[in-house]
LOMAR-570684 format. One record per residue (C-alpha): residue number from 1; residue in three letters; x, y, z. Coordinates in steps of 0.02 Angstrom, whole numbers. Each point is the difference from the previous one (the first is absolute). Layout:
[NUM,"ALA",[X,Y,Z]]
...
//
This chain:
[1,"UNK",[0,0,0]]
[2,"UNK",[78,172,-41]]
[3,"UNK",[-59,156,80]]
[4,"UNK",[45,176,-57]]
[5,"UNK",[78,50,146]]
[6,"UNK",[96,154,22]]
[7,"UNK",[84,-2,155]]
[8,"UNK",[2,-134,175]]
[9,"UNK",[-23,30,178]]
[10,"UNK",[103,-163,89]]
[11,"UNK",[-30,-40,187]]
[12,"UNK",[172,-49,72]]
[13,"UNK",[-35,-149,109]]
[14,"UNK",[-47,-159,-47]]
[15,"UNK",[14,73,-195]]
[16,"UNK",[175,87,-18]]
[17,"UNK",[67,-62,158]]
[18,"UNK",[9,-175,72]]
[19,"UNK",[-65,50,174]]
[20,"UNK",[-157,-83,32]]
[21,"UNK",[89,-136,100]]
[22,"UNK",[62,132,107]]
[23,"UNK",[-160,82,52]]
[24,"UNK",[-94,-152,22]]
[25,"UNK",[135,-73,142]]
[26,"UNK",[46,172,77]]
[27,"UNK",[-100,-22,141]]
[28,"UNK",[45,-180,17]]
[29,"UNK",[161,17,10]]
[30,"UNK",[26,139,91]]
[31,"UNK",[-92,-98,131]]
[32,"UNK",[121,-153,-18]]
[33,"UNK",[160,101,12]]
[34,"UNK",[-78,19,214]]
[35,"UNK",[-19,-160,5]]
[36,"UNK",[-203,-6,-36]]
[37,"UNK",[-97,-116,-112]]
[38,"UNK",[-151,106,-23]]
[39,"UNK",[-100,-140,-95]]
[40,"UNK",[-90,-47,-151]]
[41,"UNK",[-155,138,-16]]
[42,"UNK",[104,164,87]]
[43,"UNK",[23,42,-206]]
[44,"UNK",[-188,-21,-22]]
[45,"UNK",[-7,145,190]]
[46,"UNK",[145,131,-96]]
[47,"UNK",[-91,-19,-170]]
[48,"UNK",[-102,149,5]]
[49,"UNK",[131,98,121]]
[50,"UNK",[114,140,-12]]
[51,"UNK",[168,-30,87]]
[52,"UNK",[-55,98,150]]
[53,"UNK",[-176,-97,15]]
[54,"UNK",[125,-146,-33]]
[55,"UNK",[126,51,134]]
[56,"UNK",[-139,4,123]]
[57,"UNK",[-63,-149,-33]]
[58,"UNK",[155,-106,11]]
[59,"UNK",[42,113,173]]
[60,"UNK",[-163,-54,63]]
[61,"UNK",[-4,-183,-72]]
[62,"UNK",[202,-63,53]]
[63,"UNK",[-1,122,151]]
[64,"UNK",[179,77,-94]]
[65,"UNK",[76,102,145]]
[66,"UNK",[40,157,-125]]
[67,"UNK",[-108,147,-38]]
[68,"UNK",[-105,10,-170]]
[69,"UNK",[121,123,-60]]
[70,"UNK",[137,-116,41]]
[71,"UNK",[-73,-120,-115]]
[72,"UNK",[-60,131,-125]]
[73,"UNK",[206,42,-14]]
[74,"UNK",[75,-168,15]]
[75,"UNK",[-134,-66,-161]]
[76,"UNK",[48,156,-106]]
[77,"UNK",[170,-47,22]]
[78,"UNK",[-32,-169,-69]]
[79,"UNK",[-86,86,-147]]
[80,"UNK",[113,111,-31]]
[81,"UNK",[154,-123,5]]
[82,"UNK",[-96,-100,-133]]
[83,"UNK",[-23,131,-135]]
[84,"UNK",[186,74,44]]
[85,"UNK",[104,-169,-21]]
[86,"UNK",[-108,-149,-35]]
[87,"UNK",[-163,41,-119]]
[88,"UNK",[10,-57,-187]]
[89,"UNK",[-91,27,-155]]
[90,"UNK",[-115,-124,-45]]
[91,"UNK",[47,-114,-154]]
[92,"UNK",[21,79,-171]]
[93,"UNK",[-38,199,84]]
[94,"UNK",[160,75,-67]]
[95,"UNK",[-29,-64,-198]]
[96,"UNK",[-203,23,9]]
[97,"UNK",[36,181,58]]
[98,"UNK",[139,30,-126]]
[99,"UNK",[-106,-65,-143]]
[100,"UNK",[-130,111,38]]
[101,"UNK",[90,139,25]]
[102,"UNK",[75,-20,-187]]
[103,"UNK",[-135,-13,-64]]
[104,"UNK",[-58,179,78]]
[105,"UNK",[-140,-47,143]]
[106,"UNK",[-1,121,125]]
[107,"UNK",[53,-79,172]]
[108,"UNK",[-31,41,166]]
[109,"UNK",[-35,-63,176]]
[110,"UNK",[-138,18,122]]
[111,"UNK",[32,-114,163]]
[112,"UNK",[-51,-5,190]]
[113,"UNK",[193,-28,47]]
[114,"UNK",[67,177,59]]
[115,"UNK",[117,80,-119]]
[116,"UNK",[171,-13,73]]
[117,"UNK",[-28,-207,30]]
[118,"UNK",[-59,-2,-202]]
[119,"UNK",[128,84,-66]]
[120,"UNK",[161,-75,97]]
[121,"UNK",[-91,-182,-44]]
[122,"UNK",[-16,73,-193]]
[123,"UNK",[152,88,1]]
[124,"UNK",[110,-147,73]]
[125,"UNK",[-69,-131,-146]]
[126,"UNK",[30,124,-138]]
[127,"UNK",[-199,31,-18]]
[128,"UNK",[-18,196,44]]
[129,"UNK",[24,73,-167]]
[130,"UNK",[-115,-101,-99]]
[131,"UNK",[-139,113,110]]
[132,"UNK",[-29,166,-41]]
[133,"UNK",[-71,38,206]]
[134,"UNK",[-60,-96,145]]
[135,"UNK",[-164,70,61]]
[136,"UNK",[-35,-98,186]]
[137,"UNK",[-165,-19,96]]
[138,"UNK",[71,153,128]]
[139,"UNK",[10,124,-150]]
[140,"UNK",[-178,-14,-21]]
[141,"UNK",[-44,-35,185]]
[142,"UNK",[-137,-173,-36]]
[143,"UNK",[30,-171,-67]]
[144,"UNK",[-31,-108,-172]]
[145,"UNK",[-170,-11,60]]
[146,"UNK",[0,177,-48]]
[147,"UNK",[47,20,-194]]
[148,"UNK",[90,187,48]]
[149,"UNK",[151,-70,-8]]
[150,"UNK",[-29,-66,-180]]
[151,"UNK",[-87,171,-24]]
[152,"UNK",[156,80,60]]
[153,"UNK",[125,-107,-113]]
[154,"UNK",[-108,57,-154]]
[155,"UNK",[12,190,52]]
[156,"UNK",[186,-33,0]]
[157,"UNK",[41,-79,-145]]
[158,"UNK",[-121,139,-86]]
[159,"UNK",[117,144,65]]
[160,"UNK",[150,-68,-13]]
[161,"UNK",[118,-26,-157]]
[162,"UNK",[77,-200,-12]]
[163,"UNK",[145,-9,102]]
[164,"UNK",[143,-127,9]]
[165,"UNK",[55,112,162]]
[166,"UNK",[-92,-7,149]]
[167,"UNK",[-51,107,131]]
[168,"UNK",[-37,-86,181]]
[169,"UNK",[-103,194,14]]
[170,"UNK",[-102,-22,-156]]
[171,"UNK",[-143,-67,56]]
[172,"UNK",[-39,114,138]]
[173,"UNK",[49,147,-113]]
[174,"UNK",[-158,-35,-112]]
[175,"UNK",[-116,-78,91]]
[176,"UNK",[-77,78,136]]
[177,"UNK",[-165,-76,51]]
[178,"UNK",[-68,-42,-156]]
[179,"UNK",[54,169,-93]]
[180,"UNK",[130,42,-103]]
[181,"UNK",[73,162,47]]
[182,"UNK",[78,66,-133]]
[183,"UNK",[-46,42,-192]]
[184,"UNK",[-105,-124,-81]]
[185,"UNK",[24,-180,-55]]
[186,"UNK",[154,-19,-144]]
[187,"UNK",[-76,-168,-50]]
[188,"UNK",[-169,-88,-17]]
[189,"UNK",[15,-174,84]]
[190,"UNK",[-185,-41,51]]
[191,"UNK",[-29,-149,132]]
[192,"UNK",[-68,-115,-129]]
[193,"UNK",[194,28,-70]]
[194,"UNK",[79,-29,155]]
[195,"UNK",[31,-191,64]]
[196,"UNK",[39,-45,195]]
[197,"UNK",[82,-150,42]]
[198,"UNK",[-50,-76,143]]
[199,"UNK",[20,-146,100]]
[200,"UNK",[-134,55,107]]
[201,"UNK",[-185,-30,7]]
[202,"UNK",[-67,150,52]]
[203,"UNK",[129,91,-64]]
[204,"UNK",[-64,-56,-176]]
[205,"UNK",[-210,15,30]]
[206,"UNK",[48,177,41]]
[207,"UNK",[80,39,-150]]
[208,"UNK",[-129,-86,-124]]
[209,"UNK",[-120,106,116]]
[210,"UNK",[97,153,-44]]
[211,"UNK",[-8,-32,-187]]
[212,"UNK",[191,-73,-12]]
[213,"UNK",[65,-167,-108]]
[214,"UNK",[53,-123,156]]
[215,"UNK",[106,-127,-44]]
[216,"UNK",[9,-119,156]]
[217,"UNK",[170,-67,49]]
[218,"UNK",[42,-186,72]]
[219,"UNK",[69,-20,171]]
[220,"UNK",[46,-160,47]]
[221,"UNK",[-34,80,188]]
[222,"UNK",[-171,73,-59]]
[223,"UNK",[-48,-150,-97]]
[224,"UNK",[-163,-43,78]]
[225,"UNK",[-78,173,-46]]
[226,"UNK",[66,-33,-187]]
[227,"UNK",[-176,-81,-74]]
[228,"UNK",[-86,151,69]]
[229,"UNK",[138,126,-57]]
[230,"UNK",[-42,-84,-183]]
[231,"UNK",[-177,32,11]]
[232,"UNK",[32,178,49]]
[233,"UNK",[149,62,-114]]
[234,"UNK",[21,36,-185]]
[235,"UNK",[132,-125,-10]]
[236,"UNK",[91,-90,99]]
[237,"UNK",[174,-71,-4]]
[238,"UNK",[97,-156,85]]
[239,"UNK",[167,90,-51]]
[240,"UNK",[73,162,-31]]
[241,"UNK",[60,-45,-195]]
[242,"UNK",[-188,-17,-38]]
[243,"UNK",[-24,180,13]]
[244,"UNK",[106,54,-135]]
[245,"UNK",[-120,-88,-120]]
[246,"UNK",[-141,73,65]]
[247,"UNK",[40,177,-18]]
[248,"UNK",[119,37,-119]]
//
């Protein structure tokens, strides 16, 4: 199936990034290094947390003799060790990315990961200059349940001339709660144009809902939601290669 796509909005993990694995255990094994076996449904308890609903819970749960900010600190450290010396890309990134670049696709990257973490995990694998910005969930202050941060990746990419060089500033300097603040748009990439890749589920019903192409990613960590990420996406793809031939 081709599409006449113009430019595409990647999420980083679990599409560019192989760090699914990583998420799904943090908990986990941040429990284990104390010692603690927290047991076979405490994933199910953190699904639906944020790390300090999380950090709470596992105070509360294992009776951990540290405050919630303790925890908070010692988890981000984990995180942020991960993207800074461990993270890689996920099979076949770097040449999908390249190919798509040559062949003059617009890329960029909207993700929930906060900026520095995304670009030292890019940056370290060679990926950051295939993307022409990173726009994150804080720049536009809501989640992929939202489609502003789509929304806000558009704006960009519609005031902004195709770069090879990147800015870690750029996003913020054009996007400013939904608005573009300066001059009016250089280009005329409509959503229907625009393609997010997404692992996620929700990430991908809301931007069908928002009137982008989805093409749904698969995650061997995420693989239960895949017949469902199917039913909701454009297109879907097992591996990154796959994508070339959809688009180009």
């Amino acid at each position: 199936m081709l599409m006449q796509i113009k430019a595409l909005i990647f999420d980083m993990d679990g599409v560019i990034m192989d760090s699914m694995g990583m998420w799904k255990t943090l908990a986990e094994d941040y429990l284990r290094s104390m010692g603690i076996e927290p047991g076979p449904i405490f994933d199910k308890e953190l699904q639906t947390m944020n790390l300090a609903q999380g950090a709470a819970l596992m105070r509360s749960k294992f009776g951990i003799d540290k405050t919630e900010e303790q925890i908070i600190a010692e988890i981000t450290a984990k995180i942020k060790d991960f993207y800074l010396n461990e993270g890689e890309p996920k099979k076949g990134a770097a040449d999908m990315l390249a190919t798509l670049k040559d062949a003059g696709l617009r890329i960029c990257m909207a993700t929930a990961t906060e900026r520095p973490l995304a670009e030292a995990a890019l940056e370290r694998n060679g990926l950051l200059d295939y993307f022409e910005f990173i726009i994150t969930n804080t720049d536009v202050g809501k989640g992929k349940n939202d489609p502003a941060i789509f929304e806000g990746a558009v704006g960009i990419l519609n005031s902004s001339e195709p770069s090879a060089e990147y800015s870690a500033d750029r996003a913020s300097d054009f996007y400013s709660g939904g608005v573009i603040e300066e001059g009016g748009p250089l280009y005329d990439i409509k959503s229907e144009e625009a393609m997010i890749v997404e692992d996620s589920l929700v990430a991908v019903r809301t931007a069908v809902g928002a009137g982008f192409k989805a093409c749904g990613v698969y995650d061997e960590h995420e693989s239960i939601l895949f017949p469902q990420l199917k039913e909701s996406a454009d297109v879907t793809v097992m591996a990154l290669e796959e994508l070339v031939e959809i688009v180009k």
